[in-house]
C-alpha positions in Angstrom: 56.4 -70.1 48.4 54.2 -67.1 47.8 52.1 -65.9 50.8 51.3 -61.9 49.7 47.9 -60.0 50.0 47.2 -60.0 46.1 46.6 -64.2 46.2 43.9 -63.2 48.8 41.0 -63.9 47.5 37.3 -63.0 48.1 34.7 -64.6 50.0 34.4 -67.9 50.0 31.2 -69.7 48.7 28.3 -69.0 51.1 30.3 -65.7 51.6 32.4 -67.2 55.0 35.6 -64.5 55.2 38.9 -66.7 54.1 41.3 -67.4 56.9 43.9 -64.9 57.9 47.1 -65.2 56.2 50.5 -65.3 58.0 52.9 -62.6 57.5 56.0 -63.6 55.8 57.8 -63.0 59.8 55.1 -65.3 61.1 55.9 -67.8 57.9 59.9 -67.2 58.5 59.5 -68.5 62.5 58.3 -71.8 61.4 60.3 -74.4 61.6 61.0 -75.5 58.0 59.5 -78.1 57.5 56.0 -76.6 58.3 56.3 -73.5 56.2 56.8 -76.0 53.3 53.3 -76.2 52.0 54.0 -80.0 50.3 55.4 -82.8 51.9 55.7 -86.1 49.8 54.2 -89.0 52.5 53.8 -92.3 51.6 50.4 -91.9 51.9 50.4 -89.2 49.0 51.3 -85.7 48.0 50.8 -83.6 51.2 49.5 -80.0 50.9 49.6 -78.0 53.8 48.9 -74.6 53.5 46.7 -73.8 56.6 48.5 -74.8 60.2 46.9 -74.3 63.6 44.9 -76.6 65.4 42.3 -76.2 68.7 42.3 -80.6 69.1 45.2 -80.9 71.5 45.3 -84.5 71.0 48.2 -85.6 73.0 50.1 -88.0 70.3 49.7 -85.2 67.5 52.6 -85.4 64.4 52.5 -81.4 65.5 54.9 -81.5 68.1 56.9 -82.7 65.7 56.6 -79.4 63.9 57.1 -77.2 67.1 53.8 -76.0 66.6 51.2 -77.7 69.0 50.8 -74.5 71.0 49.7 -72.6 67.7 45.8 -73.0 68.4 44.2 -71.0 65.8 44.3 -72.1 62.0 46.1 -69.5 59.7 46.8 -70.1 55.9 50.3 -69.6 54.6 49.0 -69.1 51.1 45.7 -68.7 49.1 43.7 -71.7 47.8 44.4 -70.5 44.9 48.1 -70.1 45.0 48.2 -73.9 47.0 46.5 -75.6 44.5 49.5 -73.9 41.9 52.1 -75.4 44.3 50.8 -78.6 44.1 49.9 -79.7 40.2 53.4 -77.5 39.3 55.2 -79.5 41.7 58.0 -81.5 40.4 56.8 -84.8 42.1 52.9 -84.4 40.7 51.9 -86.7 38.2 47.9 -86.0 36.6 45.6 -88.6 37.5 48.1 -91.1 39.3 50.0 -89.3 42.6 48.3 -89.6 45.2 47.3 -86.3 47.4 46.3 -85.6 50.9 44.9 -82.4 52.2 45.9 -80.7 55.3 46.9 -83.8 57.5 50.1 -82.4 59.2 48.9 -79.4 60.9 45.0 -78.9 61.4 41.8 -80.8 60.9 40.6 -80.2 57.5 36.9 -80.5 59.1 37.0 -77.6 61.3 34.3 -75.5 60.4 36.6 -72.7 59.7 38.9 -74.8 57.3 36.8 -76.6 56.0 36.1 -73.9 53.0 39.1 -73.8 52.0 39.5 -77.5 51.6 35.9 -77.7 49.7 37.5 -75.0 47.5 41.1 -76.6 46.9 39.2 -79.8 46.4 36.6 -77.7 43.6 39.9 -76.6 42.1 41.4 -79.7 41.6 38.2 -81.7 40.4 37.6 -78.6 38.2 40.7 -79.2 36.2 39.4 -82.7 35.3 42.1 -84.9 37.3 41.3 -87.9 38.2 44.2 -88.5 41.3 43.1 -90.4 45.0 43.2 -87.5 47.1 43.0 -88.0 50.7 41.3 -86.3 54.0 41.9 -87.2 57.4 39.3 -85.8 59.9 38.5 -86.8 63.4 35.8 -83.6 63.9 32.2 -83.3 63.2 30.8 -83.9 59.3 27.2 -82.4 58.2 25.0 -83.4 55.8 25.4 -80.1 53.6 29.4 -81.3 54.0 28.1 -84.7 52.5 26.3 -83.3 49.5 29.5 -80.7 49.0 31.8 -83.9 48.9 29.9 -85.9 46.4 29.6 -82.8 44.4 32.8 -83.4 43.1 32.9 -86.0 39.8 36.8 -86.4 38.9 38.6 -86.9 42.1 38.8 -90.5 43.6 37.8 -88.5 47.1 38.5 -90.7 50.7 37.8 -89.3 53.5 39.4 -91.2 56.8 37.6 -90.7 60.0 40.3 -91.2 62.9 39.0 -93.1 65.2 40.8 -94.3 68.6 38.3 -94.8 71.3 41.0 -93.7 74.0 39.0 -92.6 77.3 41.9 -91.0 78.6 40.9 -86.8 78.2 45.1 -86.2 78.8 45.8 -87.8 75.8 42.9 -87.0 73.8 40.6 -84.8 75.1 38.1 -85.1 71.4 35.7 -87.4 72.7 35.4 -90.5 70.2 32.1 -90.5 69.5 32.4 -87.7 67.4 34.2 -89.4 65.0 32.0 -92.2 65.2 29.3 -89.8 64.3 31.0 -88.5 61.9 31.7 -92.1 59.9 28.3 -92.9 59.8 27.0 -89.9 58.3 29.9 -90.2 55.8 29.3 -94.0 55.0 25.6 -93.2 54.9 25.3 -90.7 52.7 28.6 -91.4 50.4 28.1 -91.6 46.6 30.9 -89.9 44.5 33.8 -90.7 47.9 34.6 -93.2 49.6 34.9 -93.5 53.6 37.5 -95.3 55.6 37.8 -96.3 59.8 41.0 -95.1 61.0 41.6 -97.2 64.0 44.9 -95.4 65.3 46.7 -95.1 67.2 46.3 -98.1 68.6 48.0 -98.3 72.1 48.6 -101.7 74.2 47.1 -101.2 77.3 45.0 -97.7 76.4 42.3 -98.5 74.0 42.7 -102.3 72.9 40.4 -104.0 75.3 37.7 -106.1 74.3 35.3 -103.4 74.5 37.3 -101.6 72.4 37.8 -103.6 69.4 34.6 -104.3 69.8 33.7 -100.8 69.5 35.8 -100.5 66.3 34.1 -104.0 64.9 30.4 -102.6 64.9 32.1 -99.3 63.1 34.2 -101.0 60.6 30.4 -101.6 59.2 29.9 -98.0 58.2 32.8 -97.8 56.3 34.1 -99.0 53.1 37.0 -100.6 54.7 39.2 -100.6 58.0 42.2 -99.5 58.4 44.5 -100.1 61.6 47.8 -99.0 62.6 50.2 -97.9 65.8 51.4 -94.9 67.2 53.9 -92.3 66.5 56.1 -92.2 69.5 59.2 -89.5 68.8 61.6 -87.7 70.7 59.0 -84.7 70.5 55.9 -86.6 71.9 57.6 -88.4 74.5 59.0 -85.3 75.8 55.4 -84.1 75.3 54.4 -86.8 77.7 56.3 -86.4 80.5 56.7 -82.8 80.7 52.7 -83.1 81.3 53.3 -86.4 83.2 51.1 -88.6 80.8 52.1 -92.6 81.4 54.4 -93.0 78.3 53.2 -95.9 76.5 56.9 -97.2 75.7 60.2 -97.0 77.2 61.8 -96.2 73.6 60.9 -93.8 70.7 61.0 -94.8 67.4 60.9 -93.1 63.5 58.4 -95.7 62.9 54.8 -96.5 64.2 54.4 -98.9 67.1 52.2 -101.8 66.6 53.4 -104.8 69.0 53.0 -108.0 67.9 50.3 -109.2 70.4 48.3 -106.4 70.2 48.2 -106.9 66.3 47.6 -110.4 66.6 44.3 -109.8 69.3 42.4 -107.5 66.6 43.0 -109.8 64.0 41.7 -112.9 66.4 38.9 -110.4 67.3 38.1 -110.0 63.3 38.7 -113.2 62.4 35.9 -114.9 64.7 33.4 -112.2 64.9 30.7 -112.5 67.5 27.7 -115.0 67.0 24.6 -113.7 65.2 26.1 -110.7 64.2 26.7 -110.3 60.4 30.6 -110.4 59.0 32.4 -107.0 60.1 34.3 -104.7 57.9 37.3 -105.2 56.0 40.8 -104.8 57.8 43.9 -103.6 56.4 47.0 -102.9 57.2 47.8 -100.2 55.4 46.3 -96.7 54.0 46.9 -97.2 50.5 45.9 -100.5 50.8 42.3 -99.9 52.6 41.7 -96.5 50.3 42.3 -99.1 47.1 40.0 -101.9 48.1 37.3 -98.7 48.8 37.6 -98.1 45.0 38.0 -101.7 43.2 41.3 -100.8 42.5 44.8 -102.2 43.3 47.0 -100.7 45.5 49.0 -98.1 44.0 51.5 -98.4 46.5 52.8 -101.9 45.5 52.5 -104.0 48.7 51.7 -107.0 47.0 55.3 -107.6 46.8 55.3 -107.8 50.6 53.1 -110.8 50.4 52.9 -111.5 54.5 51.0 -108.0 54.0 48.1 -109.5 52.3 47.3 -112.3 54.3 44.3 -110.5 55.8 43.3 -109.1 52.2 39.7 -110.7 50.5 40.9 -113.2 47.7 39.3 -110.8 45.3 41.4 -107.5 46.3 44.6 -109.9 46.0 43.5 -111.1 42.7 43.2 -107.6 41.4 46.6 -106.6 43.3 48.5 -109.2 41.7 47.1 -108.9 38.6 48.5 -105.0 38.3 51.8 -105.6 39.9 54.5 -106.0 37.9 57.9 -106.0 38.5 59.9 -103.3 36.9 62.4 -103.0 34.4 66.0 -102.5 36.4 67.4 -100.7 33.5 64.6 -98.2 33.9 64.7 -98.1 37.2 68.4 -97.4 37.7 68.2 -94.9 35.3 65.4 -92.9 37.2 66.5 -93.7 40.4 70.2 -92.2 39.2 68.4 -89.0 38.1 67.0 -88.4 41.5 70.2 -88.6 42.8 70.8 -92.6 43.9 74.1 -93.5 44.6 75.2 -97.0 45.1 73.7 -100.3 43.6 70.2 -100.4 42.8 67.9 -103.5 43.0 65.0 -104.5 42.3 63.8 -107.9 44.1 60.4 -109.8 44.2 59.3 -107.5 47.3 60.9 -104.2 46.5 63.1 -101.5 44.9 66.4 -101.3 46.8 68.0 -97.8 46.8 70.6 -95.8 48.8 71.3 -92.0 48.9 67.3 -91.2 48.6 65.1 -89.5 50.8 61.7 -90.4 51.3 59.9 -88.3 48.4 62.2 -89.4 45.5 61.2 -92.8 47.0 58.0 -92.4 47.0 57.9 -90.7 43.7 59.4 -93.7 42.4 57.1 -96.6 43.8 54.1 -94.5 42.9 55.4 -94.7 39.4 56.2 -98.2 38.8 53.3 -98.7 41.3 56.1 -101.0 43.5 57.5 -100.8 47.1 60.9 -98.7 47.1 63.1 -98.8 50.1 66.1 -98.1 51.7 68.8 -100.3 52.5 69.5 -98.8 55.1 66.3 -99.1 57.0 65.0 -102.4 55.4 61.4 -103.5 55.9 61.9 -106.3 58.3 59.8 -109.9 57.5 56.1 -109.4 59.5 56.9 -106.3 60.1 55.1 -104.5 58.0 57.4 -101.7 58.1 56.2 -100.5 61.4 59.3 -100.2 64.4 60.7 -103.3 66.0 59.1 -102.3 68.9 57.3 -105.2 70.6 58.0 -108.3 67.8 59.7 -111.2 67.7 62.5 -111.9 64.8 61.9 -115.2 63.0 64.9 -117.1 65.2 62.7 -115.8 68.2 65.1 -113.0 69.6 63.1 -109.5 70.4 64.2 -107.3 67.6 64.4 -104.1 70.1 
């Protein structure tokens, strides 16, 4: 990782002063894993070159990072150089990995980083790929911000508005309606994106009321789809929470989201039935990748059609287009790829998923984003309903809690 005065560049467009860079001391007192600029998610190809975020929502991934206190956004790199990193990375593949920008340690809409991502993402369309690339914001979209966003013509752009509706200023002291601002300017004015609801976390006894889901059902109609999920509850936050003696939603942490069977089954009741008089709501998914691909007409390129119980909530025509792209791969050519990132063990592939040991989650991402199928660990299977979220809360088929 390069972070030295000659990749600073000038001004950016509209002649705004880039952000500061860190020195390489500042860089070298991060915890690892945050001076690594890319990440490999599941969600895409993470590049993270700016950290430093004013939000102080309470159940932030930043405390994972050891960096909540750091307020102020800084880059660890130029645009330029970031950009380098990413399409030279080993895991990039042109016009099919997936990419998010700046989801681990700021929000890419703050008016002082968005530039930079409006230049990173005028780098990347300027090249002529074609790749999803993802943005996650939960702060305040303009119009001018609109028009910059459908400037670009290559990209397959998504820009997910996080959306929680918790009241509690503790925990999140953003005040939802922001992002709900924020959606339906996107929504309204979207031509070359696409925009997606981000209904997390989503916390049993916090923010899924009625009038919550509510709330979330008139949204889900300025969006392209809806996409739900749990909450993030590790070592880091919990500690988090009671050192600032904030009720602790569960009693255990887990590596996974939460997502407790009841509360899932409520919002899809809620969904299901609608309201009378009022037209049908948005889609719901499950999953990103899943809710980004419907946006387009495309199938997901994450390959959770092979988890069929996923795609019981999916429209008949997204699972006719899912199903018509998935294939299962060939286990020869599999094994052989799987071997070369450094599997050990036997490798499977089954009607739901690639089976590996001895990978971390990049290779095994790198791998189901290339045969466009799910790839797991055997070690930490995907348990049936599940939906690979923590046990946390459900029910095992034979009816035992599976805590």
């Amino acid at each position: 990782m390069t972070a030295t005065s000659d990749l600073v560049p000038g001004p950016l467009p509209g002649g705004r002063r880039p952000l500061p860079l860190l020195t390489p001391e500042q860089i070298g007192a991060l915890k690892p894993g945050l001076a690594d600029v890319i990440e490999y998610r599941k969600s895409g190809l993470s590049l993270n070159h700016i950290v430093g975020c004013p939000l102080d929502c309470g159940y932030c991934v930043r405390h994972l990072f050891d960096n909540f206190e750091m307020k102020t956004p800084r880059r660890l790199m130029s645009d330029e150089a970031a950009v380098e990193a990413l399409i030279h990375h080993p895991y990039f593949r042109p016009g099919r990995t997936p990419i998010q920008l700046l989801n681990r340690a700021t929000d890419p809409m703050l008016p002082v980083v968005k530039p930079h991502v409006f230049e990173v993402l005028r780098q990347l369309d300027g090249r002529g790929l074609t790749n999803h690339v993802l943005v996650i914001t939960r702060w305040r979209v303009s119009t001018e911000d609109c028009a910059v966003l459908n400037s670009f013509r290559n990209l397959r752009l998504t820009i997910l508005v996080t959306h929680s509706g918790i009241d509690d200023p503790r925990i999140e002291p953003v005040n939802s309606s922001i992002a709900a601002d924020s959606l339906r300017m996107l929504y309204e004015h979207a031509e070359n994106y696409r925009t997606v609801l981000y209904w997390r976390p989503i916390v049993p006894g916090l923010n899924d009321s009625l009038g919550h889901i509510e709330r979330a059902r008139e949204l889900s109609l300025h969006a392209h789809a809806t996409v739900f999920t749990g909450l993030f509850f590790r070592d880091e936050i919990k500690a988090y929470y009671d050192s600032h003696g904030l009720p602790t939603p569960y009693e255990d942490t887990a590596r996974r989201k939460i997502l407790p069977e009841q509360a899932e089954e409520r919002i899809l009741d809620a969904f299901e039935l609608g309201a009378v008089g009022v037209q049908d709501w948005g889609r719901l998914f499950r999953k990103t990748s899943c809710g980004v691909a419907y946006a387009w007409g495309e199938a997901d390129y994450n390959g959770h059609y092979g988890v069929r119980e996923l795609c019981d909530i999916c429209p008949p025509e997204q699972i006719e287009l899912c199903a018509k792209a998935w294939k299962k791969p060939d286990l020869d050519e599999v094994t052989r790829e799987a071997r070369a990132l450094g599997a050990v063990g036997d490798v499977e592939v089954n009607d739901r998923a690639i089976v590996v040991e001895g990978l971390d989650e990049p290779p095994r991402y790198y791998l189901q984003h290339g045969f466009g199928y799910q790839c797991h660990d055997r070690t930490k299977p995907h348990l049936y309903r599940q939906h690979g979220r923590a046990p946390i809360g459900w029910t095992a088929e034979n009816g035992t809690d599976t805590r």
